[in-house]
Structure formats: structure tokens, C-alpha cells
C-alpha positions as CSV (number, residue, x, y, z in Angstrom):
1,X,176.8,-1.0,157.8
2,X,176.2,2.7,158.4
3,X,175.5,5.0,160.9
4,X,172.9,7.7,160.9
5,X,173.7,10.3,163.9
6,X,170.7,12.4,164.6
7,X,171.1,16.0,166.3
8,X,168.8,18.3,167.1
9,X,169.2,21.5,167.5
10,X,166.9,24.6,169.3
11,X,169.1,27.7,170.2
12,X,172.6,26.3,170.5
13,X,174.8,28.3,168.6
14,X,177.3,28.8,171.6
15,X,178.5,24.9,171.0
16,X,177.1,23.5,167.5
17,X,180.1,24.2,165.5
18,X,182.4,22.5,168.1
19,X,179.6,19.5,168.5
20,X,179.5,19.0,164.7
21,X,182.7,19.1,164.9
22,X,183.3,16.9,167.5
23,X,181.1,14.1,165.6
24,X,182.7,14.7,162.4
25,X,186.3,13.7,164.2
26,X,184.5,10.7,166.3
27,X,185.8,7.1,166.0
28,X,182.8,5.2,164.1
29,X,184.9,1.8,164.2
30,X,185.4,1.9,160.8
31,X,181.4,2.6,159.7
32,X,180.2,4.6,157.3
33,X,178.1,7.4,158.5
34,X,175.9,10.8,158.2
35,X,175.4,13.5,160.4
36,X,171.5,14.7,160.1
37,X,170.6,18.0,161.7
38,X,167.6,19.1,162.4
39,X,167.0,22.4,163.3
40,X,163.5,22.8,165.6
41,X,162.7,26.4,165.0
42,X,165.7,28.2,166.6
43,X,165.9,32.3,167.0
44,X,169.4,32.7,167.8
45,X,170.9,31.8,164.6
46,X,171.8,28.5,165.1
47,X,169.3,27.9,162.3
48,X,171.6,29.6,159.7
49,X,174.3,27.8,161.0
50,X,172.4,24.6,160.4
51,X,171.8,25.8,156.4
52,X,175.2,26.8,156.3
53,X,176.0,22.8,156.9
54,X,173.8,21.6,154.0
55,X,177.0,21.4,152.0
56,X,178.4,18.6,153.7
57,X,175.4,17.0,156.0
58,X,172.0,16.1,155.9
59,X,169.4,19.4,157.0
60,X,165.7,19.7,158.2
61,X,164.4,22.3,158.9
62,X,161.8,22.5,161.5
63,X,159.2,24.8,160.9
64,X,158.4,26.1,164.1
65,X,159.8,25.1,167.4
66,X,157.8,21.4,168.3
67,X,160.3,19.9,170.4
68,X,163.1,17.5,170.7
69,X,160.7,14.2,170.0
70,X,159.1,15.7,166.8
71,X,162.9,16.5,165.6
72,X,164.1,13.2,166.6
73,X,161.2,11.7,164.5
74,X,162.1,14.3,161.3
75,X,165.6,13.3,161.9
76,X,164.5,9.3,162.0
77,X,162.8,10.1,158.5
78,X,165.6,11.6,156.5
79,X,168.4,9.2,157.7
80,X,169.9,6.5,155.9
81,X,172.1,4.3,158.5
82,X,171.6,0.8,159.6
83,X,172.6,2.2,163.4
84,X,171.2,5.5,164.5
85,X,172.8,7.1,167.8
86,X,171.1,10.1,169.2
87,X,173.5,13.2,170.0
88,X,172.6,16.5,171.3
89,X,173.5,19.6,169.7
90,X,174.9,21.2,173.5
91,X,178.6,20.1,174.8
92,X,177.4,17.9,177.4
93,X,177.9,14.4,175.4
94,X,181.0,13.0,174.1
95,X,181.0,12.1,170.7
96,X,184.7,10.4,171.8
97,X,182.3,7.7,173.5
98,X,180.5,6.5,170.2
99,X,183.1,3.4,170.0
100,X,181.3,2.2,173.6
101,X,177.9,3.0,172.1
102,X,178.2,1.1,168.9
103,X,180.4,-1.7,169.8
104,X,177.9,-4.0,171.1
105,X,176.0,-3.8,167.9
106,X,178.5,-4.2,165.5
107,X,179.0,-7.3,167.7
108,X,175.7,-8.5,167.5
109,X,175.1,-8.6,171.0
110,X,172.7,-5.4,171.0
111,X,169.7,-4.1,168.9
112,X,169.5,-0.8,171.3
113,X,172.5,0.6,173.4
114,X,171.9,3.1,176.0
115,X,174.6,5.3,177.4
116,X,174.3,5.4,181.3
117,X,176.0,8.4,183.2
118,X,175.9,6.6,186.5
119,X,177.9,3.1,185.0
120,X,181.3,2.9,185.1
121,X,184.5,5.7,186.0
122,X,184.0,8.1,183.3
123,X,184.4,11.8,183.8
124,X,181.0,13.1,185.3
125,X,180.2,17.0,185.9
126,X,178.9,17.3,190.0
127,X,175.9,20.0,188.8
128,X,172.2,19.7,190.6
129,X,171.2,17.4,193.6
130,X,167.6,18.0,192.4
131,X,168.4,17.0,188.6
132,X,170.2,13.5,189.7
133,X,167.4,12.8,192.2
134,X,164.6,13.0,189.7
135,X,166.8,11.3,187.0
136,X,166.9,8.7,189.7
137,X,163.1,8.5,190.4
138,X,162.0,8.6,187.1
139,X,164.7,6.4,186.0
140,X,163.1,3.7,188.8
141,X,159.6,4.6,187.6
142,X,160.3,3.2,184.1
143,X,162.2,0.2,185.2
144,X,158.7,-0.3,187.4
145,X,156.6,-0.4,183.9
146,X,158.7,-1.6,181.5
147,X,160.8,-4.3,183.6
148,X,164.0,-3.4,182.6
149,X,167.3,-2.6,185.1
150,X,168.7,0.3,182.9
151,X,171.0,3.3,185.8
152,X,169.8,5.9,183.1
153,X,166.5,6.3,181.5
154,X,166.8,9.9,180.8
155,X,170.1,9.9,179.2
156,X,170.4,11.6,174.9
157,X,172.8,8.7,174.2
158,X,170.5,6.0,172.8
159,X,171.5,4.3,169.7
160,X,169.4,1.2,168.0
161,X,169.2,-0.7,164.4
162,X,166.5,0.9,162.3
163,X,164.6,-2.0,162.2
164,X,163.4,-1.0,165.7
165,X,161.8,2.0,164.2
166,X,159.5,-0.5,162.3
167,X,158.2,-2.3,165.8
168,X,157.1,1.1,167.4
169,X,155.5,4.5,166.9
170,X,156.8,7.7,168.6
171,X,154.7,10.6,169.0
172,X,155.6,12.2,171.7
173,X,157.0,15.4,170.5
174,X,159.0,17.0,173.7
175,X,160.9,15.8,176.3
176,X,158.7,12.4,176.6
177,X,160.5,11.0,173.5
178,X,162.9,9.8,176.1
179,X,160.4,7.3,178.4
180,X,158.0,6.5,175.4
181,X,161.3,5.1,173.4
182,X,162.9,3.2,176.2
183,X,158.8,1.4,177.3
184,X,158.1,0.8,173.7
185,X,161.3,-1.1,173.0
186,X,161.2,-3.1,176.0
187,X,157.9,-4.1,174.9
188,X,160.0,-5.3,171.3
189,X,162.0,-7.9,173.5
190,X,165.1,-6.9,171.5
191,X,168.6,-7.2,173.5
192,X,168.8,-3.8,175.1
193,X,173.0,-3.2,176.7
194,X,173.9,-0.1,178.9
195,X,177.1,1.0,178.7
196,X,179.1,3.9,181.0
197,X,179.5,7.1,179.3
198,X,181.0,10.4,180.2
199,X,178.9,13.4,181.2
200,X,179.8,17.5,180.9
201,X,176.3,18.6,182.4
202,X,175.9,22.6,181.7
203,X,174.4,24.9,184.3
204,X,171.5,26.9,183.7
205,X,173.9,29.7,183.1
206,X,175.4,27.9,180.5
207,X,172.2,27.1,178.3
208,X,170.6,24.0,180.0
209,X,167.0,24.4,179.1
210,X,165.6,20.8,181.0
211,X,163.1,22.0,183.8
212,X,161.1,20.4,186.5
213,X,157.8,20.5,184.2
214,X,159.7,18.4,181.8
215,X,160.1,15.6,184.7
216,X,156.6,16.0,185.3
217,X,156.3,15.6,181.8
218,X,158.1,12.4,181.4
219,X,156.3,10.9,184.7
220,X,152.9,11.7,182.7
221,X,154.5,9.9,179.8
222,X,155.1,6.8,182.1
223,X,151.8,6.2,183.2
224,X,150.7,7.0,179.3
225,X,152.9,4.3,177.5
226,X,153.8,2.1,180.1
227,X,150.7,1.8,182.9
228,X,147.5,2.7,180.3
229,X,149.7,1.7,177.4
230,X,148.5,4.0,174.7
């Protein structure tokens, strides 16, 4: 069994090196794995470092900025694990919590594992009232329409088999990756775990780039694939 880690990447050359480095150190229980970058168009150089990594990991290169879903997607494509786990290419994830992630796979309990920052007592940055509230609405919005009890729609820890891939098509290319994935694979029936996670949320000073239109976003995204299920 091997697993595929997916990462990408738009304007992050403050933290990539640590992040790939981070992955590259992570407990995989044992696995084989690949790290696969793709780099969605950046203009701050993070896109040379990206190259610079061809050496040793798997590249794309975006070519123009489309968004996280349409890198997620070229990312999908040019993997070769059994297990892929979705990291971003910022310091707020722990690649120290992939062991939690893939655990209930490699059991055979799980065919998608989401990583919840509101389960258990993990480290959790206090950032934005505003952020957590409208995590938590859109969060209960998705439970609403795809019937599910998941703490943490929104969360970049998701990791599956790749046989999901071959139940559902993803188009969205932004932000709504996140709500199109978790309604189309509650419509696959496949056991779906949560499992607690840490959290090291940035500020906006620090290089967070999520906005309110992006929630608006992913509540458009809801009614899409789950209510008018396109």
C-alpha cells in the first residue's frame, strides 16, 4: 500500500521548504509514499522552489493560477498511491498527525478519513470568531444535505482510497473542492471516520489567503452539489 500526499501550492514560499520538510520526516506507519506538488501559478517564487524539488518528488506545474480544486485534481492525476491525504503547502497542518489520518484505513475500518479541528485535545491556535462561526455554519449546512455528523467540513486534512476518485467527479476548481468532495462521497455510502487533529491557524498577517467570498462560495457549492445535485 502506498500513499500519495498531494500539496498545493500558490504563493507560499515563507513555509514550503519547512512543510516539505515536515512531510518528508512524517510517520507513514510504515507505507510507502510520494509527495506531489503542484504549483498553481505562483508569483513569489515559490514556483522555482517547487522545480527545484523535481529531483526528489513528483511536480506539476500549474499554468496559471486556477485554484486549489483544479490543483487538487492535477495533483489526483499524477499520483500513484492507494491512500491519498490532502496537505497544504502553509504551516497550519501537522504532518506529525498523518498516523491518526491513515490509521483507520490501513485498518480497514475507513475508505475516507477526515481530520476535524474541533475533535479531541490537540493543540488549536485561538485566531478569528468570525472564521470558527462560519466553519460552524457551513460545516451544519453540509451535514443538512449530505446527512452526515462530521465537526469539520472545511478542514485540508482529508485522506481517501483512490478508488473513490472512480465513484465521483470534481470540478470545482477553488475553494468549493472542499463541500463538493465531502457531498459527493457521502452520496458513495463508503465508511467516512473523523478523527482530532491539531491546528496552527495563521493570521492574515501571516499569509492566510481564505476570505468571506470563499464561504459564500462554498454555501453556493452546497445548494449546487447537495440541494440541485449537479
Amino acid at each position: 500500500m502506498k500513499v500519495s500526499v498531494v500539496i498545493p501550492v500558490y504563493n507560499e514560499r515563507r513555509t514550503l521548504e519547512q512543510l516539505v520538510k515536515s512531510v518528508e520526516d512524517a510517520d507513514f506507519l510504515g507505507l510507502d509514499h510520494e509527495i506531489v506538488l503542484v504549483d498553481d501559478g505562483s508569483t513569489d517564487g515559490s514556483r522555482a522552489m517547487v522545480e527545484a524539488m523535481s529531483d526528489r518528488h513528483t511536480v506539476v506545474l500549474q499554468p496559471a493560477n486556477r485554484g486549489k480544486g483544479a490543483a487538487l485534481r492535477a495533483g489526483f492525476a499524477a499520483s500513484s498511491g492507494d491512500l491519498l491525504l490532502v496537505q497544504d503547502a502553509d504551516l497550519e497542518y501537522d504532518p506529525a498527525d498523518y498516523p491518526r489520518l491513515l490509521q483507520p484505513m490501513v485498518d480497514g475500518h475507513a475508505d475516507v478519513v477526515f481530520g476535524s479541528r474541533f475533535l479531541g485535545s490537540r493543540p488549536h491556535r485561538v485566531v478569528y470568531f468570525w472564521h470558527y462561526a462560519g466553519n460552524k455554519l457551513l460545516t451544519l449546512l453540509s451535514n443538512m444535505v449530505s446527512n452526515l455528523n462530521l465537526t469539520d467540513m472545511e478542514t485540508c486534512y482529508k485522506a481517501f482510497r483512490r478508488e473513490v476518485l472512480d465513484e465521483i467527479t470534481l470540478t470545482s476548481d477553488r475553494f468549493g473542492f472542499e463541500p463538493e468532495f465531502t457531498v459527493k462521497v457521502a452520496r458513495t455510502g463508503r465508511p467516512i471516520y473523523e478523527v482530532g487533529i491539531s491546528y496552527y491557524g495563521r493570521s492574515y498577517a501571516e499569509g492566510k489567503k481564505i476570505t468571506w467570498r470563499d464561504g459564500v462560495e462554498t454555501g453556493w457549492c452546497l445548494v449546487k452539489f447537495g440541494l440541485l445535485g449537479r
